[in-house]
VEXDREN-2710 file (C-alpha; in Angstrom, 1 decimal):
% VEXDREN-2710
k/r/px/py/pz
1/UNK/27.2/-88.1/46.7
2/UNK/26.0/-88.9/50.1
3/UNK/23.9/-87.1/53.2
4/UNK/24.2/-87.7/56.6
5/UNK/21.3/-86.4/58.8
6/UNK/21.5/-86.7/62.8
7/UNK/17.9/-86.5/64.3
8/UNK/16.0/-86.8/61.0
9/UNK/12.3/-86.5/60.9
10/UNK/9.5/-85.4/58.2
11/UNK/8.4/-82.3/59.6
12/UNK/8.1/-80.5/62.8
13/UNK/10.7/-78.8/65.0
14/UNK/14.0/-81.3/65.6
15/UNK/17.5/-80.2/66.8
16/UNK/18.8/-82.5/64.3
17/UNK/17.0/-81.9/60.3
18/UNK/13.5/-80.9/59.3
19/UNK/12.6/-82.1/55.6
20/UNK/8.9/-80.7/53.9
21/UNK/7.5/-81.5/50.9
22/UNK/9.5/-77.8/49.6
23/UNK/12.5/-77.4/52.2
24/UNK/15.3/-78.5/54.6
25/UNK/15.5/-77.0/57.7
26/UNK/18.8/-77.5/59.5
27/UNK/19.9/-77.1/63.4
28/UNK/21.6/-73.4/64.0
29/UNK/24.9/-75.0/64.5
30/UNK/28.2/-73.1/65.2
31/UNK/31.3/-71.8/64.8
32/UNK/32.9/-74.8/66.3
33/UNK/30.0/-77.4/65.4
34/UNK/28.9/-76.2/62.1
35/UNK/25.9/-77.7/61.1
36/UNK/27.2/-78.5/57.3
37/UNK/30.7/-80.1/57.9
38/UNK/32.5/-82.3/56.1
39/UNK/33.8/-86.1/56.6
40/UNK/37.6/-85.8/59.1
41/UNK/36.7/-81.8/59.6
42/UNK/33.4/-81.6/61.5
43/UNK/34.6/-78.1/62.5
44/UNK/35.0/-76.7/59.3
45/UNK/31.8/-75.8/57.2
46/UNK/28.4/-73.9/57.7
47/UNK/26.6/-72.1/60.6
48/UNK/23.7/-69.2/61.2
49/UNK/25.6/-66.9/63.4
50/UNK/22.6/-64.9/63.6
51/UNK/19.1/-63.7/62.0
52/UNK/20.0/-63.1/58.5
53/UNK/23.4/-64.1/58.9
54/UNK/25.2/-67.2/57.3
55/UNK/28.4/-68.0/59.2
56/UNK/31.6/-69.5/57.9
57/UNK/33.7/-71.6/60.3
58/UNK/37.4/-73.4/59.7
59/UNK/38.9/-75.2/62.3
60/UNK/35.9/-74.7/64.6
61/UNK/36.5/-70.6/64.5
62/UNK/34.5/-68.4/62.3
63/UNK/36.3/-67.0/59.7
64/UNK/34.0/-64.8/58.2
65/UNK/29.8/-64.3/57.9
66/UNK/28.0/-62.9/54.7
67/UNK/24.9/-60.7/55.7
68/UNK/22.9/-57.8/53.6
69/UNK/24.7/-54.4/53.9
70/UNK/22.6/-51.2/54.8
71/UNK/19.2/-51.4/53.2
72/UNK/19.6/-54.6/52.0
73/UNK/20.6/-52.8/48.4
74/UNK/24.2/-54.7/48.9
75/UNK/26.2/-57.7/50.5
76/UNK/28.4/-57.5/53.3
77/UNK/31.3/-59.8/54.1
78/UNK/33.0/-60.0/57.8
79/UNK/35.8/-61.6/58.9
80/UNK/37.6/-62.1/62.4
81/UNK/41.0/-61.0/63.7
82/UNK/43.0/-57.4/63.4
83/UNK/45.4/-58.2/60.7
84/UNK/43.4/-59.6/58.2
85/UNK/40.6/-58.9/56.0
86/UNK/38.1/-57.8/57.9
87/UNK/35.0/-56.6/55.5
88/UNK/33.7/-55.7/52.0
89/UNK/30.5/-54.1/51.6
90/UNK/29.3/-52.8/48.3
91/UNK/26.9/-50.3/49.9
92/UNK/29.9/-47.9/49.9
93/UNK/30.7/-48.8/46.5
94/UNK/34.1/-51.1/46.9
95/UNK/35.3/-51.1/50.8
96/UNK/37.9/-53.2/51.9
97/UNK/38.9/-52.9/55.8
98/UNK/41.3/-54.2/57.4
99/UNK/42.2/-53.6/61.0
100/UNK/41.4/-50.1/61.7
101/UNK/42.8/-49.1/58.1
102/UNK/39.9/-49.4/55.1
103/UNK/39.9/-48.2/51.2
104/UNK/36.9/-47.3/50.2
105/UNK/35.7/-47.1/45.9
106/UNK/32.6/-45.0/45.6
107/UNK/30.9/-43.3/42.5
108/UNK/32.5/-40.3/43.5
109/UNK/35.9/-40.7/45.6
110/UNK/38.5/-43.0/46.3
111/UNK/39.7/-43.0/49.7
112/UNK/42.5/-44.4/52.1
113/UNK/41.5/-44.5/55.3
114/UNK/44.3/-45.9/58.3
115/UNK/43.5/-46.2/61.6
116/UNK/39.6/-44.5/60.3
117/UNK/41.3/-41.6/59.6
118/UNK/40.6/-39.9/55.7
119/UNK/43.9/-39.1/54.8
120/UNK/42.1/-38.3/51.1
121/UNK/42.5/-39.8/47.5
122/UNK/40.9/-39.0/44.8
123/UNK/37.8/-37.9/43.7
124/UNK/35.8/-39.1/40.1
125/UNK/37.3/-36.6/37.7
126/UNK/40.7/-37.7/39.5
127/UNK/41.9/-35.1/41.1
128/UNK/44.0/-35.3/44.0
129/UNK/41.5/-34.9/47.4
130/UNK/43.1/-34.0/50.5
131/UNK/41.1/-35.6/52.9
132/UNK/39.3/-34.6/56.4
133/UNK/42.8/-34.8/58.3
134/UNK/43.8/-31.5/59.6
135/UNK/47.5/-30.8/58.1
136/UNK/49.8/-29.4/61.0
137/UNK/50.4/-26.2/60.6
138/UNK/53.7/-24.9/62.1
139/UNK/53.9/-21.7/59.8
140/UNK/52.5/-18.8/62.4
141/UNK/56.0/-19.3/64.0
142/UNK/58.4/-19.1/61.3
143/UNK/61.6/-21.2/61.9
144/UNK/62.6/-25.1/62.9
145/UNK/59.5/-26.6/63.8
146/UNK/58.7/-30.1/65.3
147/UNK/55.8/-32.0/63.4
148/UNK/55.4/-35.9/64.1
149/UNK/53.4/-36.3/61.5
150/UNK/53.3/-37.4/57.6
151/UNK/53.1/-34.1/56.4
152/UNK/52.9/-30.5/57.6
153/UNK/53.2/-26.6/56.8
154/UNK/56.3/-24.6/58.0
155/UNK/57.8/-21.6/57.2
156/UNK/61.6/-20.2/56.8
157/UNK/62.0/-17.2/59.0
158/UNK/63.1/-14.1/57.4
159/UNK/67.0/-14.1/56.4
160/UNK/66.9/-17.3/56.5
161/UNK/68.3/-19.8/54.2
162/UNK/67.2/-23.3/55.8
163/UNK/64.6/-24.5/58.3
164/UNK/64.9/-27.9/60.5
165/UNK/61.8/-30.2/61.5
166/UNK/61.7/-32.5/63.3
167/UNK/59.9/-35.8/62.7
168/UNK/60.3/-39.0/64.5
169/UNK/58.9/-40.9/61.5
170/UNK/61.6/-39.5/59.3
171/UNK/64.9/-41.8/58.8
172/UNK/68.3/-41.2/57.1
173/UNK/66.4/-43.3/54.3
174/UNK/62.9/-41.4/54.2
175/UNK/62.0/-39.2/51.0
176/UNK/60.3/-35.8/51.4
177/UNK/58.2/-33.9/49.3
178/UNK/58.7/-30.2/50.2
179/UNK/56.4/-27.2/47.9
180/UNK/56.7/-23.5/48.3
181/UNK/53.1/-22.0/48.8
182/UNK/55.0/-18.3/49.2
183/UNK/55.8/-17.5/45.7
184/UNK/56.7/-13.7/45.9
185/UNK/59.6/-13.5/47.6
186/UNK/62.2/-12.0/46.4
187/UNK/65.3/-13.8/46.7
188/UNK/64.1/-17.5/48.5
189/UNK/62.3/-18.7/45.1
190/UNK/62.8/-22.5/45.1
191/UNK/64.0/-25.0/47.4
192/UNK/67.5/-26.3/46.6
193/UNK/67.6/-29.6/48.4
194/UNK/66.0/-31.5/51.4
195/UNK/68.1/-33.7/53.4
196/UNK/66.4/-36.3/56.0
197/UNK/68.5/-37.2/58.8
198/UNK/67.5/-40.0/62.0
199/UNK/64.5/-38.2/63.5
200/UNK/64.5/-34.5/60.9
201/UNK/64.9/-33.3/57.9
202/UNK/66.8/-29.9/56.6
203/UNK/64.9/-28.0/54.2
204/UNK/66.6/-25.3/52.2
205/UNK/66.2/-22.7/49.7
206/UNK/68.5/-21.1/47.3
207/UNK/68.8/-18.2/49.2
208/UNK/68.4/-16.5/52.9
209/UNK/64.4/-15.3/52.5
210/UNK/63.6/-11.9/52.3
211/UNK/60.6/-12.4/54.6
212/UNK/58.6/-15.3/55.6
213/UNK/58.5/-18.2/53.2
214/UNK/55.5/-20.9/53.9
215/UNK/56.0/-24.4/52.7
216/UNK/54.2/-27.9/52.5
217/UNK/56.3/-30.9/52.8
218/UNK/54.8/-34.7/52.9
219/UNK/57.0/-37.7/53.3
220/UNK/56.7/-40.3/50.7
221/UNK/59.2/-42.9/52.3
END
């Protein structure tokens, strides 16, 4: 093993290395001259990016910086970019982020989080948690509905049999979840079949409803 030391003296303040009887003090260095490199890949190594904060570089970019999370209680990893990792902190239990999207493990949820929204999990006993994402709700206006989103609450109007929404996330191919929340009519009692189509999907029942009939639907696919 061999060190290489640029500006070496026995104490004081240097830009290169300070050695002490009891430490080595190092320049700040960065992303693109890290101040531990190695031999054929000075840009790839060690940096301080900032007080309290050890810095990662490869290739002369920093690629990710390890720092105390919070109250110092946990560690917190950051990396650069939008489609890659971006962080994991164990103040919030387990949190992985990526992008704008993060999953987050704590002692008493799990959560999935794209684009920062909470679109639930589940909580510690593991039940099913819906999450702070306000589900559309088309069902004041029994009928076809149009809801661009992953899931929703319409209704069939009274006498009828089917009801249309339209979705632009929804594809011939999708696969959609669809749950009567009215349970007391009395002739629409179950939902016969749900067929997506480009752009919609055709809920219906096994029969015309007596009065309104309130569904949920969510698409898995």
């Amino acid at each position: 093993m061999s060190l290489t030391f640029s500006g070496l003296q026995t104490g004081g303040a240097t830009a290169g290395v300070a050695i002490t009887p009891s430490s080595v003090t190092l320049n700040v260095g960065s992303a693109a001259a890290p101040t531990l490199n190695f031999a054929g890949d000075t840009t790839t190594g060690l940096f301080r990016s900032a007080a309290g904060v050890l810095g990662i570089s490869t290739g002369g970019v920093s690629a990710m910086t390890v720092a105390l999370a919070g109250s110092g209680t946990g560690f917190l990893l950051s990396g650069v970019g939008t489609t890659g990792l971006i962080s994991i902190s164990s103040t919030l239990g387990t949190f992985l982020q990526w992008s704008t999207n993060s999953l987050a493990i704590t002692s008493t949820n799990l959560a999935w989080r794209p684009g920062g929204a909470d679109l639930g999990g589940f909580d510690s006993a593991g039940a099913v948690r819906s999450g702070a994402v306000t589900i559309p709700d088309a069902s004041g206006t029994p009928g076809n509905a149009t809801q661009n989103t992953p899931r929703g609450r319409a209704a069939f109007a009274g006498t009828a049999s089917t009801c249309v929404i339209t979705n632009s996330e929804v594809t011939a191919d999708s696969v959609v979840m669809v749950i009567l929340e009215t349970a007391n009519d009395a002739t629409l009692t179950f939902i016969r079949g749900v067929a997506p189509g480009a752009g919609s999907f055709t809920v219906t029942g096994n029969a015309a409803a007596t009065g309104t009939v309130i569904f949920r639907w969510f698409i898995v696919k």
